[in-house]
N, C-alpha and C positions, 0 to 999 in steps of 0.2 A: 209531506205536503205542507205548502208553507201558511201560516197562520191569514185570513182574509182580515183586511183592514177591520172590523167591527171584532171580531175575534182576538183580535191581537191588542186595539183596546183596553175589551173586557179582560184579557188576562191579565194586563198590566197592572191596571186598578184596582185587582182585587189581588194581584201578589205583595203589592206597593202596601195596601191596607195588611196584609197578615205580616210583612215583613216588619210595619210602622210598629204594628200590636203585640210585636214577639211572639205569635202566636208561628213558630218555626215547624212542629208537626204537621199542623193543617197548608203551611204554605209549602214545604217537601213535597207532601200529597199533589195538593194543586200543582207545581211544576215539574216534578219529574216526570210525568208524563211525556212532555212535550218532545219532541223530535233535538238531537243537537244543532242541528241546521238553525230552527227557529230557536234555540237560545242564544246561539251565536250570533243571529241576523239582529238578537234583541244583549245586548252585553249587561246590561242590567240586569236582566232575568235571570242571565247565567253567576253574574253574581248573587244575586238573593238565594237563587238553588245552593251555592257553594257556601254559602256562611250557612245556610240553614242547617245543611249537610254534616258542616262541622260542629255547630253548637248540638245537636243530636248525637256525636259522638261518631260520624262515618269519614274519617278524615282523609282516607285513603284516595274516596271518588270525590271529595270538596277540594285537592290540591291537583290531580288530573282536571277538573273540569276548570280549575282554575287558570292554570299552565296555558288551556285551551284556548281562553278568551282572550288572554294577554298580548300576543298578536294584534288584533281587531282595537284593545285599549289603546295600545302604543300608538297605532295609525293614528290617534283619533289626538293624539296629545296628552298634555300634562294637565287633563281635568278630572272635575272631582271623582269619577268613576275608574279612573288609571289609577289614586292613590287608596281608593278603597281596596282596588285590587291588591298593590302592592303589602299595603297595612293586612290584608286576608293573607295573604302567599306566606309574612312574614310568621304570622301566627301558627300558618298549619306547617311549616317547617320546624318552629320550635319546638311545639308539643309532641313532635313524633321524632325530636332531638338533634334536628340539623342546627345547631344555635348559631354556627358561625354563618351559614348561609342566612338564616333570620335575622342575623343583625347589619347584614351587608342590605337585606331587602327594605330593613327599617334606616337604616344610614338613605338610602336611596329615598324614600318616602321622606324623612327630612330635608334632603336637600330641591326633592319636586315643591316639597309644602312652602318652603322658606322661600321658593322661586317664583310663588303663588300667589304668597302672601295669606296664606290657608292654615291660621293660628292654631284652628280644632286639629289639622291635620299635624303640625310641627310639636303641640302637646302629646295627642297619642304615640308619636314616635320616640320622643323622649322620654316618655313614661314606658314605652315597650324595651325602651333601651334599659333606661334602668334597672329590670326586671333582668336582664343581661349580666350587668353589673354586680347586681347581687349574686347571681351564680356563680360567678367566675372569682368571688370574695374583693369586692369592690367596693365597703362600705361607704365610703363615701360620695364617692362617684353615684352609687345608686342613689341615696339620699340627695345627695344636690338635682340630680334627674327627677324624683319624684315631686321637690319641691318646686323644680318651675315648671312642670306639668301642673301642679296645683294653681299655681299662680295665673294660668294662662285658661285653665278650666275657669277657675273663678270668675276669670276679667271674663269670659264667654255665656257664663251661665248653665255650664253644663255639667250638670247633679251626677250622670253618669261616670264620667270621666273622672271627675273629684271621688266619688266613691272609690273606684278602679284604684287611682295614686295615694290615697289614704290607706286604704287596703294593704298596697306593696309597702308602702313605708312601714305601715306593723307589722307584716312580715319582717323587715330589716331591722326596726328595734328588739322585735322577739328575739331574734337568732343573735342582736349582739349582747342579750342579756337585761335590757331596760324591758321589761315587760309595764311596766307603769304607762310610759310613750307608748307601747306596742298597744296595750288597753284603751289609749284615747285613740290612736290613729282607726282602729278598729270601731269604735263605736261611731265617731264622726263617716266613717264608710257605711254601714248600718242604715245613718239617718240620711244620708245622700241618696242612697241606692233603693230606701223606701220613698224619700218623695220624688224620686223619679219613675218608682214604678218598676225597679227593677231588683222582679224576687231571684233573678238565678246570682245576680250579683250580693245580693243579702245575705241567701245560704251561703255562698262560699266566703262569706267576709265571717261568717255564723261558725264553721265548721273550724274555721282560721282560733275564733275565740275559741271554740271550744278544747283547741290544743293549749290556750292560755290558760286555761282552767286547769289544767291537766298538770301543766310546769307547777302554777301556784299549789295544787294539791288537795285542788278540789274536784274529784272526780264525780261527784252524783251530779254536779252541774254540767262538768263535762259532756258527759254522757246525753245527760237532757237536751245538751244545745246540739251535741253533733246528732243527734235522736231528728230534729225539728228540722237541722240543716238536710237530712236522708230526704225524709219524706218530702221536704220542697224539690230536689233534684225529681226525686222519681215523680211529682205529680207534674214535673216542666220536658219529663224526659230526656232529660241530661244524664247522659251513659256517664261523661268522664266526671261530672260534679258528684256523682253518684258513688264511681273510686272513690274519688276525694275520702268523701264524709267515711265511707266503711274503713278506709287507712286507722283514719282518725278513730273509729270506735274499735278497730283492732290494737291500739294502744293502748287507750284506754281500760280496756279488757287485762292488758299485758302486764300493766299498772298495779289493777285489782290481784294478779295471780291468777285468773277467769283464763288460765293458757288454750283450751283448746277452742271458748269462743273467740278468742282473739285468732288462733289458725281459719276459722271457719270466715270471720269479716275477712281477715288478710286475704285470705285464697279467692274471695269472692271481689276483692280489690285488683287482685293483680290478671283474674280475669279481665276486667273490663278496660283496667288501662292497657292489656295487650290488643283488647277487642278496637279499642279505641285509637291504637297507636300513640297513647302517651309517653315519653320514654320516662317524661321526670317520676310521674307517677310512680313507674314499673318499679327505676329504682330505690324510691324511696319504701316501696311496699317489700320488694325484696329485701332489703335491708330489717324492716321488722320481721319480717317473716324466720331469715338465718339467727336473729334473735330467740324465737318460740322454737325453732328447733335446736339449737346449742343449751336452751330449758328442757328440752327433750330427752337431751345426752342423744342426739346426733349429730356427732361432728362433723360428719362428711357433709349431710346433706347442709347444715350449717354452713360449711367453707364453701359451698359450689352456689347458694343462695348468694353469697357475699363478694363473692367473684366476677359475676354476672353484672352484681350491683354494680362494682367498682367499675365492670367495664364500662357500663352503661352509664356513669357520672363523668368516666372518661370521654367519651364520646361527643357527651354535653359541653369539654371545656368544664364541668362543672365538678372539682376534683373537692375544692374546698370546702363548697358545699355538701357533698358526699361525706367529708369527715365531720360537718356538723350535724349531719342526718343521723351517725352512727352516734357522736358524744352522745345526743339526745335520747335514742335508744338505749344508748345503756343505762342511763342514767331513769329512764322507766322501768326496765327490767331490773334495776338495785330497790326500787320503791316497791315494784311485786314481790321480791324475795322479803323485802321486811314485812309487807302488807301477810305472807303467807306464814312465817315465823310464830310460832307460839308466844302469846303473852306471857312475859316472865313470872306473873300470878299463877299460873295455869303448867309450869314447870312441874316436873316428878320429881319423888324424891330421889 
């Protein structure tokens, strides 16, 4: 039965408020209920269900019900709720590793935004692109994409967005080794994403440093940050920001020689990125994981953890990234072996 004008409304205004407020559990609750007919008769609603859906980590039913509405967008034209669509679609094809289908849907949302005239929209695109770029070992390409995202957030005033592309950019100094750039992009994300209010963006820019801590060799910081970065995910109920952080304290753990708490984060990481339909996740955690087992002296199950990965970085177009995922690795697992080595004081005779 379809929603009666005063009903439909009231749901509106109060999806609108939990959607404004990030409050994503409570607006789930509030709109799944509802019949598909009346999401669809309402396309906005079906979107606010679908991001919700996905930022809680169920991204299977946020790209179905997304697919759903797309139709009803289309008819309606190239306004601002067809490019949110498209900007959603591209997302939840990423994370569950269609990249080249995600980049064709962010290529598209650029060229609706730029036809628009729709800045905030022709930023996120670019900046989603770049996120592209860096997979595929495109360092430059990505960096010049983050920075006119930056530029174009700025000229807009949107704290969110600025966080977001500061963010990726430390990801991309980290991985080419400037960890110095990687530290300011990161903390400039940090102070964006607190004065906008946005803590799931905070942890994960959190859990990002906490991997810097980790390269420089300082682990009890590590640990503490990706410690703070958890417990934000889990009180926002963010399933995949939740992987994230446990990847990152299974390294860490890897680090220390702590091998089998590091199996216990990892295993509990690569649950939720499969729960989640993460693919990058999956294989970045596989990858540590055939690490803690070739510490094991299991080779096998080492080689078929590592295989899995590969394919899965294959899949992404993201090969190159794959072989910085593994330098990295090793290069922890050489720190645990010395961390676990006897002091040369403490030698027999």
């Amino acid at each position: 039965m379809a929603l009666d004008p005063a009903a439909r409304q009231e749901t509106l205004e109060r999806a609108r408020a939990l959607y404004e407020g990030r409050e994503y559990r409570a607006l789930v609750d509030h709109l799944s209920p509802l019949p598909r007919s009346d999401l669809l008769a309402d396309p906005e609603l079906a979107f606010w269900l679908a991001d919700g859906w996905r930022r809680l980590g169920e991204r299977d039913q946020a790209l179905e019900l997304t697919r759903a509405f797309a139709p009803v967008c289309r008819r309606r034209g190239n306004d601002r709720l067809n490019r949110n669509r498209l900007n959603l679609e591209g997302m939840l094809l990423f994370e569950r590793g269609d990249v080249m289908e995600a980049q064709a849907q962010w290529q598209e949302l650029h060229e609706a935004a730029s036809e628009a005239a729709d800045d905030e929209f022709v930023a996120r695109a670019t900046n989603n692109l770049g996120v592209v770029f860096t997979l595929q070992g495109a360092p430059a390409q990505a960096l010049l994409s983050y920075g006119r995202a930056m530029t174009a957030y700025q000229r807009l005033g949107q704290r969110r967005g600025l966080a977001q592309a500061h963010h990726n950019a430390g990801i991309q100094y980290a991985e080419l080794g400037f960890l110095r750039e990687a530290d300011a992009h990161f903390r400039q994300a940090t102070e964006y994403a607190r004065a906008d209010g946005s803590e799931d963006e905070v942890a994960r820019t959190e859990q990002e440093r906490a991997l810097l801590w980790l390269y420089r060799g300082d682990a009890r910081l590590a640990e503490a940050t990706a410690r703070t970065s958890l417990r934000c995910f889990r009180s926002l109920g963010d399933a995949g920001g939740e992987g994230l952080a446990l990847r990152v304290l299974g390294l860490i753990a890897l680090a220390d020689a702590r091998r089998e708490e590091a199996r216990r984060h990892l295993d509990a990481a690569l649950a939720l990125a499969r729960r989640t339909r993460d693919a990058l996740l999956e294989a970045e955690t596989l990858e540590a994981l055939a690490a803690v087992e070739n510490e094991h002296g299991e080779a096998a199950a080492a080689a078929a953890a590592r295989r899995r990965a590969d394919d899965l970085f294959d899949a992404l177009g993201a090969r190159s990234w794959g072989e910085r995922v593994r330098t990295r690795v090793a290069s922890i697992v050489a720190a645990g072996r010395r961390s676990a080595a006897p002091d040369a004081a403490d030698a027999g005779d």
